[in-house]
Each structure stands twice: as structure tokens, then as C-alpha cells.
mmCIF file of the N, C-alpha and C atoms, coordinates in Angstrom:
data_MODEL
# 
_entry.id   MODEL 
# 
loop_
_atom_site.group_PDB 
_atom_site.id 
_atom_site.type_symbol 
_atom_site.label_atom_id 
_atom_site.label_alt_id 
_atom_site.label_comp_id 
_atom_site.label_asym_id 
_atom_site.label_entity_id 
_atom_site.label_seq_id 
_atom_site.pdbx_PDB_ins_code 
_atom_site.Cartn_x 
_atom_site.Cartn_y 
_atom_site.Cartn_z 
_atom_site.occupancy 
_atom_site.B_iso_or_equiv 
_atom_site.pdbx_formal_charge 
_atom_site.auth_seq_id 
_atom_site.auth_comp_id 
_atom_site.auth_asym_id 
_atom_site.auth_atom_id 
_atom_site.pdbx_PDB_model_num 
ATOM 1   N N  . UNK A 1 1  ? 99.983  90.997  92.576  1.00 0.00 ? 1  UNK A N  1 
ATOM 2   C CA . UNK A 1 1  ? 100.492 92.098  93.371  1.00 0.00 ? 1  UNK A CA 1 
ATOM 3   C C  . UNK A 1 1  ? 99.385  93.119  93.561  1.00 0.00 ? 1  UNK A C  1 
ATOM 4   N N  . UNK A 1 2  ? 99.018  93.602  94.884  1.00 0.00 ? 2  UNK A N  1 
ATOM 5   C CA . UNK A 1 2  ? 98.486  94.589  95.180  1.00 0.00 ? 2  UNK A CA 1 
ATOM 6   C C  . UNK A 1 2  ? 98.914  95.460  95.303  1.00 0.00 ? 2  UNK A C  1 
ATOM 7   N N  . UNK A 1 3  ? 98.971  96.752  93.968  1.00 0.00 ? 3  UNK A N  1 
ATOM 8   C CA . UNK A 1 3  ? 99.534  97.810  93.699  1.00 0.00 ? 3  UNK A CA 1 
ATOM 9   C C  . UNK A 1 3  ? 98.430  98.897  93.963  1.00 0.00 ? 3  UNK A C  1 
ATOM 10  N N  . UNK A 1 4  ? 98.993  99.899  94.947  1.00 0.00 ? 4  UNK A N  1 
ATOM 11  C CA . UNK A 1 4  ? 98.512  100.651 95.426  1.00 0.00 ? 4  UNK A CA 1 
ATOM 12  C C  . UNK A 1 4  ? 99.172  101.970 94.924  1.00 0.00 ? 4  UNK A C  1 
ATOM 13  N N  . UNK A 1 5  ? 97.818  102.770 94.420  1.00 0.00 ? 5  UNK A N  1 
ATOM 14  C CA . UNK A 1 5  ? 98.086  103.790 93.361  1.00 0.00 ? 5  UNK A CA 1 
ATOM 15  C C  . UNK A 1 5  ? 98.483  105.250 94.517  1.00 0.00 ? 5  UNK A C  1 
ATOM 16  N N  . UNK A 1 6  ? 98.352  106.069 94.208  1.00 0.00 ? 6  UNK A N  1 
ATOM 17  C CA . UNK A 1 6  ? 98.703  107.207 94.580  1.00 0.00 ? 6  UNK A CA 1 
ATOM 18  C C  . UNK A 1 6  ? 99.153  106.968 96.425  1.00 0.00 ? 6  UNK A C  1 
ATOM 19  N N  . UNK A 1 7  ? 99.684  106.107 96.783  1.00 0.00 ? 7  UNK A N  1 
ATOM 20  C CA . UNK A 1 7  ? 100.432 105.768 98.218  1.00 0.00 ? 7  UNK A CA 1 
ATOM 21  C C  . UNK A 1 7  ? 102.012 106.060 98.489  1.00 0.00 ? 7  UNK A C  1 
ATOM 22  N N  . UNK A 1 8  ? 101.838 107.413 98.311  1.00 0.00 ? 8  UNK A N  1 
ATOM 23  C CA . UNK A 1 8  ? 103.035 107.947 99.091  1.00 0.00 ? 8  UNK A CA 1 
ATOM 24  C C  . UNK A 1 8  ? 103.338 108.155 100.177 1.00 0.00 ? 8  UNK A C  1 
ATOM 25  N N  . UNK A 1 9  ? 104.597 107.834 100.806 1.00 0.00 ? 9  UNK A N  1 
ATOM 26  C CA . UNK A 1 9  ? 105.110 107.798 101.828 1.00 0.00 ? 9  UNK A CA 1 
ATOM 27  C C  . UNK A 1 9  ? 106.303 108.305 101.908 1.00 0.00 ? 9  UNK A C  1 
ATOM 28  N N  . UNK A 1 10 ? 106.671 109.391 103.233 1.00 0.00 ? 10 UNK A N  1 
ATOM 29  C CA . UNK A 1 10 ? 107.760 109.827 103.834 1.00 0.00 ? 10 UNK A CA 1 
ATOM 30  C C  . UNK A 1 10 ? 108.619 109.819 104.715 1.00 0.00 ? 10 UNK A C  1 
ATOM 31  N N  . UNK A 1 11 ? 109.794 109.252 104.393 1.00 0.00 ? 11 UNK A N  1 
ATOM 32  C CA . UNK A 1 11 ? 110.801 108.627 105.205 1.00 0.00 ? 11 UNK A CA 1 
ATOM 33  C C  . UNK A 1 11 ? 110.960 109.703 106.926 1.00 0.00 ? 11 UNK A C  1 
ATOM 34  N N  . UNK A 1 12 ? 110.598 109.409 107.809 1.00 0.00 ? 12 UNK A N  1 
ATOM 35  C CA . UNK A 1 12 ? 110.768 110.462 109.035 1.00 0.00 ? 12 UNK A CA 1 
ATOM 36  C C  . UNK A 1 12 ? 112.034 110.373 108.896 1.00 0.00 ? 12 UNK A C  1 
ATOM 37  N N  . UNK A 1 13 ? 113.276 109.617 109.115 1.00 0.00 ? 13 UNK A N  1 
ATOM 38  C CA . UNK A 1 13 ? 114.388 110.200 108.935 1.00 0.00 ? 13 UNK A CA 1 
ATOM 39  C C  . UNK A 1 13 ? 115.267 110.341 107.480 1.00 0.00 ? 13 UNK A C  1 
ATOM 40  N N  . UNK A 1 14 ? 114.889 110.175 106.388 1.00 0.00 ? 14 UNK A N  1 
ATOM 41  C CA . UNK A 1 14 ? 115.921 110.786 105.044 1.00 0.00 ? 14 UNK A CA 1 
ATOM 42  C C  . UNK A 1 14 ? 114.940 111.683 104.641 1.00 0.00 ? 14 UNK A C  1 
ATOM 43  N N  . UNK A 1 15 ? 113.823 112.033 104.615 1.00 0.00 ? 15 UNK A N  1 
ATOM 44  C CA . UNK A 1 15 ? 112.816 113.204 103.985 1.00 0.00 ? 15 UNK A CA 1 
ATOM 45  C C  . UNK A 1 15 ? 112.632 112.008 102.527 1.00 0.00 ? 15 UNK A C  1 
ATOM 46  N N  . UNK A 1 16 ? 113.173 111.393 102.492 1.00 0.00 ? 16 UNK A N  1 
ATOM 47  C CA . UNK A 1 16 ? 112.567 110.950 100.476 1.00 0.00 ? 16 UNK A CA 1 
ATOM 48  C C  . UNK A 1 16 ? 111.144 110.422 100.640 1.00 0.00 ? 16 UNK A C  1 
ATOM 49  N N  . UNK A 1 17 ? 110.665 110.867 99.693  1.00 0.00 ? 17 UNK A N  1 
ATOM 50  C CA . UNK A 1 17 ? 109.180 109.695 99.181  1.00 0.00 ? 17 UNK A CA 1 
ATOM 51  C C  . UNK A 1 17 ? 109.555 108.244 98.613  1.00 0.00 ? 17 UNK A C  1 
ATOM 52  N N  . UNK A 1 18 ? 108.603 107.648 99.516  1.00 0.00 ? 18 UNK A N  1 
ATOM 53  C CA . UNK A 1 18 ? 108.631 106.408 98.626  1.00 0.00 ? 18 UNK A CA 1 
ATOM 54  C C  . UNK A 1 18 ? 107.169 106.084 98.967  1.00 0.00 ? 18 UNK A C  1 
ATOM 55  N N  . UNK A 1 19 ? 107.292 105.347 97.365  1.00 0.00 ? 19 UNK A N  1 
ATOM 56  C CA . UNK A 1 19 ? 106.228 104.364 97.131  1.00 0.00 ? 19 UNK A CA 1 
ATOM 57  C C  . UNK A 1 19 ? 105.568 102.726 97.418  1.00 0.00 ? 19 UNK A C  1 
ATOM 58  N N  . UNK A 1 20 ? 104.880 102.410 97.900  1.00 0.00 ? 20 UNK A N  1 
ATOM 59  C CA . UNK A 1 20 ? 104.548 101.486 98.358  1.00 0.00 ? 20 UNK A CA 1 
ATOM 60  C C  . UNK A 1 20 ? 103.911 100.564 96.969  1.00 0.00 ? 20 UNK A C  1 
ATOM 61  N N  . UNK A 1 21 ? 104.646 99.236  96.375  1.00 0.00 ? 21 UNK A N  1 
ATOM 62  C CA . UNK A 1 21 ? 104.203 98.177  95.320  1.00 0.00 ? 21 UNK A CA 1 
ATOM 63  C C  . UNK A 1 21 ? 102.973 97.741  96.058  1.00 0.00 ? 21 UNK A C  1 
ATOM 64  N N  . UNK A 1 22 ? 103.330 96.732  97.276  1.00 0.00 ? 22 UNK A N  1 
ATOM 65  C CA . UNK A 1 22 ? 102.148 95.560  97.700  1.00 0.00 ? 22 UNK A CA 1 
ATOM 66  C C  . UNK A 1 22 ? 102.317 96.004  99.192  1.00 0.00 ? 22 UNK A C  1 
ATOM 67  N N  . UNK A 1 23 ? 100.927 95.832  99.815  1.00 0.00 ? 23 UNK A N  1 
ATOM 68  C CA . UNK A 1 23 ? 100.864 95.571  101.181 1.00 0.00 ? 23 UNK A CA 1 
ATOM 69  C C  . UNK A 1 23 ? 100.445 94.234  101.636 1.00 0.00 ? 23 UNK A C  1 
ATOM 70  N N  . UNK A 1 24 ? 100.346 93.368  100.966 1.00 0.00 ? 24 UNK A N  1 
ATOM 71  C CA . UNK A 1 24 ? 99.669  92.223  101.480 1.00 0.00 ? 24 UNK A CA 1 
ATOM 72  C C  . UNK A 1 24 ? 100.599 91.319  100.984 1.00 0.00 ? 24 UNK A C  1 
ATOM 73  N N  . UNK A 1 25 ? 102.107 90.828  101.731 1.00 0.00 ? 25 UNK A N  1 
ATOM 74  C CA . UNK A 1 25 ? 103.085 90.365  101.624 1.00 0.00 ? 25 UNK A CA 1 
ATOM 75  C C  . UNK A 1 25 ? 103.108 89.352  102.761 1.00 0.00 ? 25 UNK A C  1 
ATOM 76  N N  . UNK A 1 26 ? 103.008 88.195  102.738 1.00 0.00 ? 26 UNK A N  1 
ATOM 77  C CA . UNK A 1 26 ? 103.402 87.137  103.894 1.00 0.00 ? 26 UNK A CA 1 
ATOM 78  C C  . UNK A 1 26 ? 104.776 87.001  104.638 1.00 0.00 ? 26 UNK A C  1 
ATOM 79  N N  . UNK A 1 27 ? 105.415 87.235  105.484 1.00 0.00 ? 27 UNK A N  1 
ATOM 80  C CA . UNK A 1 27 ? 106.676 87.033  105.568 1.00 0.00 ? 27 UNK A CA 1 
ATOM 81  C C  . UNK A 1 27 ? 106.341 85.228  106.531 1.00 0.00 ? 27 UNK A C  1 
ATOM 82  N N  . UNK A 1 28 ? 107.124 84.889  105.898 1.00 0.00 ? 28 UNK A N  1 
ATOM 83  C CA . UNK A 1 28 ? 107.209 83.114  106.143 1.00 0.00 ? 28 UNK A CA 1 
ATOM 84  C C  . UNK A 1 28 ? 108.690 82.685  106.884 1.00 0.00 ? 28 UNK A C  1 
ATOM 85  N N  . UNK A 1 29 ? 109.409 83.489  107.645 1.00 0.00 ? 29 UNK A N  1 
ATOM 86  C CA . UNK A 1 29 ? 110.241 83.328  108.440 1.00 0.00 ? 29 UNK A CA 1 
ATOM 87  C C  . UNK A 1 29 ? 109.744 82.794  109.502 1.00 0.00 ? 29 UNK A C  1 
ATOM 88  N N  . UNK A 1 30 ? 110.214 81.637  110.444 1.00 0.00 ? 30 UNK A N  1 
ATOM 89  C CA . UNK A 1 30 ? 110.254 81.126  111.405 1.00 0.00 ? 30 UNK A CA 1 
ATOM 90  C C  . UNK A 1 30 ? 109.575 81.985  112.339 1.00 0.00 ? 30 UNK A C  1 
ATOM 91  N N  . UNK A 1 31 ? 110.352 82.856  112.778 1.00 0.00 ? 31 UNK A N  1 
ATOM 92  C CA . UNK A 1 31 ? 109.752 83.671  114.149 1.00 0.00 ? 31 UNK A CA 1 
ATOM 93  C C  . UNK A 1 31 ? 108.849 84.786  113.316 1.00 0.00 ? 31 UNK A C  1 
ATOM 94  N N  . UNK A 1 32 ? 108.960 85.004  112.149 1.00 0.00 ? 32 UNK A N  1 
ATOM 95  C CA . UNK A 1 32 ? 107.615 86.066  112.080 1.00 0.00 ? 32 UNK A CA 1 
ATOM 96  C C  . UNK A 1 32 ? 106.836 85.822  110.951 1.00 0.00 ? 32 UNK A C  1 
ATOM 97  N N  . UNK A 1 33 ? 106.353 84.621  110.838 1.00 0.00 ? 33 UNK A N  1 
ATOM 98  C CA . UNK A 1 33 ? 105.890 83.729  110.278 1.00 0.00 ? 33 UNK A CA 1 
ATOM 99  C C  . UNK A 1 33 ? 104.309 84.138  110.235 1.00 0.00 ? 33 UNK A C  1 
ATOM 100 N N  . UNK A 1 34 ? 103.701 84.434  108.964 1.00 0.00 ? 34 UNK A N  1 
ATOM 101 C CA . UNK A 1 34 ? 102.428 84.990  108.786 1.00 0.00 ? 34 UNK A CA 1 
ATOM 102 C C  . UNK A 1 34 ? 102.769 86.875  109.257 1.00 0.00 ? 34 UNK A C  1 
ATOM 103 N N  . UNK A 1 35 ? 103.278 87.105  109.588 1.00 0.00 ? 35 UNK A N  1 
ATOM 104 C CA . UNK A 1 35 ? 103.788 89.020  109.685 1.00 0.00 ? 35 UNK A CA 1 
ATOM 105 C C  . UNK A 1 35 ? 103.329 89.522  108.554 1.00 0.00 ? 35 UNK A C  1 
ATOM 106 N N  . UNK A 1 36 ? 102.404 90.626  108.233 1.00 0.00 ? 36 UNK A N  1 
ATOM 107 C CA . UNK A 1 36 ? 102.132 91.476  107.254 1.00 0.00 ? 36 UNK A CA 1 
ATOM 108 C C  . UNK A 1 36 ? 103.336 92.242  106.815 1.00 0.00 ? 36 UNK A C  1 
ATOM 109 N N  . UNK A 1 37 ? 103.895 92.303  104.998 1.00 0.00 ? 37 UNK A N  1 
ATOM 110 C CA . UNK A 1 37 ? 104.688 93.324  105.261 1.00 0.00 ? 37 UNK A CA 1 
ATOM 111 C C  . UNK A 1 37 ? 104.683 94.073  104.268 1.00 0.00 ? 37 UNK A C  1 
ATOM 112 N N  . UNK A 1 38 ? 105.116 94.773  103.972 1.00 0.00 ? 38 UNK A N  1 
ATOM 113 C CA . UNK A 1 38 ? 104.958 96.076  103.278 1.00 0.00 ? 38 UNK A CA 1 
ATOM 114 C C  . UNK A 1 38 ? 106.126 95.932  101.943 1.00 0.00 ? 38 UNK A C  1 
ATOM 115 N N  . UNK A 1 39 ? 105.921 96.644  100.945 1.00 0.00 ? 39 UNK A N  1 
ATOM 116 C CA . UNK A 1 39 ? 106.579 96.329  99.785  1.00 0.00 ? 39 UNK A CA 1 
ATOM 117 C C  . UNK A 1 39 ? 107.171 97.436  98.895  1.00 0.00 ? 39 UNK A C  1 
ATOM 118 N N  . UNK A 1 40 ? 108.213 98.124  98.818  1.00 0.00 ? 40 UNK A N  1 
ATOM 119 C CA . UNK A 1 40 ? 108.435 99.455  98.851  1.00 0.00 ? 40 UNK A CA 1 
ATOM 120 C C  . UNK A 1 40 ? 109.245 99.857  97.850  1.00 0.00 ? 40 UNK A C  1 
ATOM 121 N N  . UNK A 1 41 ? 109.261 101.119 97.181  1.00 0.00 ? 41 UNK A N  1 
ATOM 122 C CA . UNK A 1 41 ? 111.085 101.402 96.297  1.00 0.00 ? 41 UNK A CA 1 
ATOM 123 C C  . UNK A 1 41 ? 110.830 103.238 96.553  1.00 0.00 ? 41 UNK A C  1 
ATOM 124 N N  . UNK A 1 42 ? 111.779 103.490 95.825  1.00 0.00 ? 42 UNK A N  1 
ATOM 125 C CA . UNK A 1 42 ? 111.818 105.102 96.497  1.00 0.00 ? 42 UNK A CA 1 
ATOM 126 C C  . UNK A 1 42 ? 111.433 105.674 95.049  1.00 0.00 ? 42 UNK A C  1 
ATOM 127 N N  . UNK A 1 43 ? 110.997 106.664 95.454  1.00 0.00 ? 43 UNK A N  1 
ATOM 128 C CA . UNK A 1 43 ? 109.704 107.923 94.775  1.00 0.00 ? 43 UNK A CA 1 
ATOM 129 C C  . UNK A 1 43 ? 110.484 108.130 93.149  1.00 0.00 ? 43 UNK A C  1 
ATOM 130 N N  . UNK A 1 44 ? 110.612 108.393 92.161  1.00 0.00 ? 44 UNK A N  1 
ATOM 131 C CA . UNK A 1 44 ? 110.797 109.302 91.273  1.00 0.00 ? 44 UNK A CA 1 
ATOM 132 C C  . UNK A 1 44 ? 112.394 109.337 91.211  1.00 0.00 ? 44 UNK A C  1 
ATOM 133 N N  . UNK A 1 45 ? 113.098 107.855 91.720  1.00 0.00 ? 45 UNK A N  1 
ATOM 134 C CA . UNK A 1 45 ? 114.672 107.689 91.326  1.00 0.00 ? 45 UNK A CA 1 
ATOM 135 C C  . UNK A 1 45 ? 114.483 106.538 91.718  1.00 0.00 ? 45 UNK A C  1 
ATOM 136 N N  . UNK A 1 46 ? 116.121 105.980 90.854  1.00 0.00 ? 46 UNK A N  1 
ATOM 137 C CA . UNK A 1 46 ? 115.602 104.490 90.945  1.00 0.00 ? 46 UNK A CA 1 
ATOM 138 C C  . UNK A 1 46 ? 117.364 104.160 91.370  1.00 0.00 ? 46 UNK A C  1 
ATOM 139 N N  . UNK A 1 47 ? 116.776 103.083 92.415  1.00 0.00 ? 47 UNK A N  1 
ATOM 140 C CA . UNK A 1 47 ? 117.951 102.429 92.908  1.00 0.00 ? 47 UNK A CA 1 
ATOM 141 C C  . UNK A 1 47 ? 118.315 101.399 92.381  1.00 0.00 ? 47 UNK A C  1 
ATOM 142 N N  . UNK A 1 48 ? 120.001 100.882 91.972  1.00 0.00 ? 48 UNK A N  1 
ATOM 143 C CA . UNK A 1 48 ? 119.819 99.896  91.039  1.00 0.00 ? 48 UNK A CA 1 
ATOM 144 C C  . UNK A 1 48 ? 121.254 99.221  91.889  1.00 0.00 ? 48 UNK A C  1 
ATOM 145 N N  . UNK A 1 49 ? 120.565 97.907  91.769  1.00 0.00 ? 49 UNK A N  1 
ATOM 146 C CA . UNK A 1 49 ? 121.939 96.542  92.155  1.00 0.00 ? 49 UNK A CA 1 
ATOM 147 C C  . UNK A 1 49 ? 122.931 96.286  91.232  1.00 0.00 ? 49 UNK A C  1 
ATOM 148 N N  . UNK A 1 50 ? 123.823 96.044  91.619  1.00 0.00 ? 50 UNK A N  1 
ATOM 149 C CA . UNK A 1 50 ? 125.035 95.793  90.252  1.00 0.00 ? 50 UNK A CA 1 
ATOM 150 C C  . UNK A 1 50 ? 124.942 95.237  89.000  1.00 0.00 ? 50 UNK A C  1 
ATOM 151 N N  . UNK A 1 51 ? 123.633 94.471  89.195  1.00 0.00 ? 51 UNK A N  1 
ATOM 152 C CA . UNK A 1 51 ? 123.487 94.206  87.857  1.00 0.00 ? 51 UNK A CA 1 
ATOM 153 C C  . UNK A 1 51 ? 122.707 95.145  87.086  1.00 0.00 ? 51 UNK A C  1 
ATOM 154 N N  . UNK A 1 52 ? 122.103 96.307  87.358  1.00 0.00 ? 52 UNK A N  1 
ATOM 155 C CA . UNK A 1 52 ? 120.951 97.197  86.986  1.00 0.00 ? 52 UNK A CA 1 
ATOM 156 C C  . UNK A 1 52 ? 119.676 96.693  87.489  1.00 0.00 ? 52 UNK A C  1 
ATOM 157 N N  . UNK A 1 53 ? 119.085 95.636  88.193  1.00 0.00 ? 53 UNK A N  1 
ATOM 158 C CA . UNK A 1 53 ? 117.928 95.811  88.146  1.00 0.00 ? 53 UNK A CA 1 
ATOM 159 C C  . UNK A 1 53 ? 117.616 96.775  89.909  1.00 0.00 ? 53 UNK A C  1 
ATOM 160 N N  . UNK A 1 54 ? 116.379 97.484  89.134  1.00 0.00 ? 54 UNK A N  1 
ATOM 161 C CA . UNK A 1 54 ? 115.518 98.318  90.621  1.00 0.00 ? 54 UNK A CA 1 
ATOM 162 C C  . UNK A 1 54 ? 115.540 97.372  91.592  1.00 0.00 ? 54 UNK A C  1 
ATOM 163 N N  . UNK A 1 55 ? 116.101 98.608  93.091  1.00 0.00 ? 55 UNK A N  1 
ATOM 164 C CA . UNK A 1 55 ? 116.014 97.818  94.153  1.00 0.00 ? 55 UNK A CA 1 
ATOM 165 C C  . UNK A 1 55 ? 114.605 98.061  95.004  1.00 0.00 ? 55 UNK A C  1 
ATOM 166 N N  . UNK A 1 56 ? 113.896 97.076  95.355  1.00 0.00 ? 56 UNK A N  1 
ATOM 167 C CA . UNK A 1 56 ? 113.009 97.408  96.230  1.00 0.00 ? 56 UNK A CA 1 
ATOM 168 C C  . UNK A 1 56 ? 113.155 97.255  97.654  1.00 0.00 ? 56 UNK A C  1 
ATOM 169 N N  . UNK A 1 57 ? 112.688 97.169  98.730  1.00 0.00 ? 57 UNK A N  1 
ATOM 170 C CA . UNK A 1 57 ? 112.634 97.066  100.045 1.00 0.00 ? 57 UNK A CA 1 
ATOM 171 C C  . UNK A 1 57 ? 111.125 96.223  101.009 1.00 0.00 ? 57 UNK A C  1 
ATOM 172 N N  . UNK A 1 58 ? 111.693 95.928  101.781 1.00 0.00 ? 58 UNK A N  1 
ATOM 173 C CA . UNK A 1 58 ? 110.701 95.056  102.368 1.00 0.00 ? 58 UNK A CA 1 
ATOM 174 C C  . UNK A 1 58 ? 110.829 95.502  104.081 1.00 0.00 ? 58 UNK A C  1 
ATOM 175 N N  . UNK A 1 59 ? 109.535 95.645  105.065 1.00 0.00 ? 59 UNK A N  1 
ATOM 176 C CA . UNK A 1 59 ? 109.670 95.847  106.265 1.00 0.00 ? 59 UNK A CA 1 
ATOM 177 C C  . UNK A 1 59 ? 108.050 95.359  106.801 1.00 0.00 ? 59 UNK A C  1 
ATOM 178 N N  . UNK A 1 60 ? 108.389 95.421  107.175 1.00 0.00 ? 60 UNK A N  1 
ATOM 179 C CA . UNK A 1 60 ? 106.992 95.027  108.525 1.00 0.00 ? 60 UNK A CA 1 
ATOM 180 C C  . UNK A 1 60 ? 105.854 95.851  108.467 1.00 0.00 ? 60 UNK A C  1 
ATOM 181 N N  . UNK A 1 61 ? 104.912 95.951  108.679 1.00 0.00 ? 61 UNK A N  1 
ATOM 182 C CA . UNK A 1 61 ? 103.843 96.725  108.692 1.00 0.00 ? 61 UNK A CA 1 
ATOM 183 C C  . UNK A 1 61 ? 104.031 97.407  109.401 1.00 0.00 ? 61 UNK A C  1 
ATOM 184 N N  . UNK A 1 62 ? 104.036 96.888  111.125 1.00 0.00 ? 62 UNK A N  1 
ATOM 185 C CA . UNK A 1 62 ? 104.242 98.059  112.039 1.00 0.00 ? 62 UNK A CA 1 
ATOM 186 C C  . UNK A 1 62 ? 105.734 99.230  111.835 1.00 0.00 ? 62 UNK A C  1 
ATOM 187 N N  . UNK A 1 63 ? 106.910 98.178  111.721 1.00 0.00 ? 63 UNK A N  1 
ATOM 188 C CA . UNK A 1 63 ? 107.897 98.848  111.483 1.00 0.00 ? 63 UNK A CA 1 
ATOM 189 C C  . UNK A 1 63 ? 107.921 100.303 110.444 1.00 0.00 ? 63 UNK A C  1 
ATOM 190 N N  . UNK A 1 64 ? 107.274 99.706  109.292 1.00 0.00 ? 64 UNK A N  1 
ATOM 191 C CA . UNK A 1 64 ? 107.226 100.567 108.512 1.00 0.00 ? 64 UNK A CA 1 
ATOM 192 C C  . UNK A 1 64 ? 106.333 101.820 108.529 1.00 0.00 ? 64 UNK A C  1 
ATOM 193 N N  . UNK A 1 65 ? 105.513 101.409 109.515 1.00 0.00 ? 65 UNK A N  1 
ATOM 194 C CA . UNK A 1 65 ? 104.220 102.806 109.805 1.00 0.00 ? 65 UNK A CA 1 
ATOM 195 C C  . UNK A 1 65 ? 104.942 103.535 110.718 1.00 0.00 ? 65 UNK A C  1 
ATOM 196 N N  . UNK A 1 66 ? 105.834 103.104 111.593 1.00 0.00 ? 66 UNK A N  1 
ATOM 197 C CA . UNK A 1 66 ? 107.008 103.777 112.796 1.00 0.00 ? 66 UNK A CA 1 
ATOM 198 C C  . UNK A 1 66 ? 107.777 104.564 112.157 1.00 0.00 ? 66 UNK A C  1 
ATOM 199 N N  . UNK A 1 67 ? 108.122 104.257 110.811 1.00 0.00 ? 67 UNK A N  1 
ATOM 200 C CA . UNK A 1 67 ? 109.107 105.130 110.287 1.00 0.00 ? 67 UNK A CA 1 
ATOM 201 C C  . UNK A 1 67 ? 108.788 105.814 109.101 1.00 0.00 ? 67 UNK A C  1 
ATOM 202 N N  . UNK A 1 68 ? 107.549 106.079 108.444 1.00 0.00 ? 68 UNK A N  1 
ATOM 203 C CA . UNK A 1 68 ? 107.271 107.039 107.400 1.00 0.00 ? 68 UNK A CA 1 
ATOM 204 C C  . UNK A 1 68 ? 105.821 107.014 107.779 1.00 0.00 ? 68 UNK A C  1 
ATOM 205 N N  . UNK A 1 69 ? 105.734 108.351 107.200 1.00 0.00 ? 69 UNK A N  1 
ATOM 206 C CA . UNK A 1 69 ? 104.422 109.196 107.128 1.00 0.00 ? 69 UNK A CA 1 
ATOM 207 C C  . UNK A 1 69 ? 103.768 109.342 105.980 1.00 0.00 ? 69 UNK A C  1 
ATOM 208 N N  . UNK A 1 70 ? 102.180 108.972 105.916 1.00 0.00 ? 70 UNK A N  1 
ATOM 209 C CA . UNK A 1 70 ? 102.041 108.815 104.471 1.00 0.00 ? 70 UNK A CA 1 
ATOM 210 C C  . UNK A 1 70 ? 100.982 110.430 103.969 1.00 0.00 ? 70 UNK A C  1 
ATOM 211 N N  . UNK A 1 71 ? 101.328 110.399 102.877 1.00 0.00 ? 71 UNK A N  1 
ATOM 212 C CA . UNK A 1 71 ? 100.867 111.542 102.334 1.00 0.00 ? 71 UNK A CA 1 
ATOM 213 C C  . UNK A 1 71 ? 99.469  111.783 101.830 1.00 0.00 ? 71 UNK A C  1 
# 
């Protein structure tokens, strides 16, 4: 994993920070197959799935530069 240290990012529409784990993520789906994508969880709270573990998030490179601003 390419963990990228002090890479904060701000949601343009909820205001939260989040942090970026990996940027160098393959997405291997059919139609976007080889797509750079981005690897994410939110800043200084932790989101958790029913079983407790942290939720992270996944989006597109471009997508994700469309919608947060990095710090």
C-alpha cells in the first residue's frame, strides 16, 4: 500500500477531511478496467460496518479530484 502521509482532503460538499490510504489502486472492472483510483476513509472519526470494522471508500481519480480539495 502506498500510504500517503500528511494528504488531506476536503469534501466540497460535506466540509469533512478525509484522508487518502493508496493512490495507486487498479480498478479491474470491465468498462474501467486499468482506471486509477483513489483509496480513502474520513479524517479523525471512524466509520464502522456492522460488524465494527473501519469503513473505507474507493473512487476514481478524476472523480475524486472533482469532488474534494486537498489541503
Amino acid at each position: 500500500m502506498n500510504t500517503v502521509n500528511n494528504n488531506l482532503w476536503k469534501n466540497n460538499k460535506n466540509g469533512k477531511f478525509y484522508i487518502v490510504l493508496d493512490y495507486n489502486i487498479l480498478n479491474c472492472t470491465n468498462l474501467q478496467d486499468g482506471e486509477k483510483m483513489y483509496l480513502y476513509k474520513v479524517f479523525q472519526e471512524k466509520i464502522l460496518d456492522d460488524f465494527g470494522n473501519e469503513l473505507t471508500f474507493v473512487r476514481s481519480e478524476k472523480e475524486f479530484k472533482l469532488k474534494f480539495t486537498k489541503l
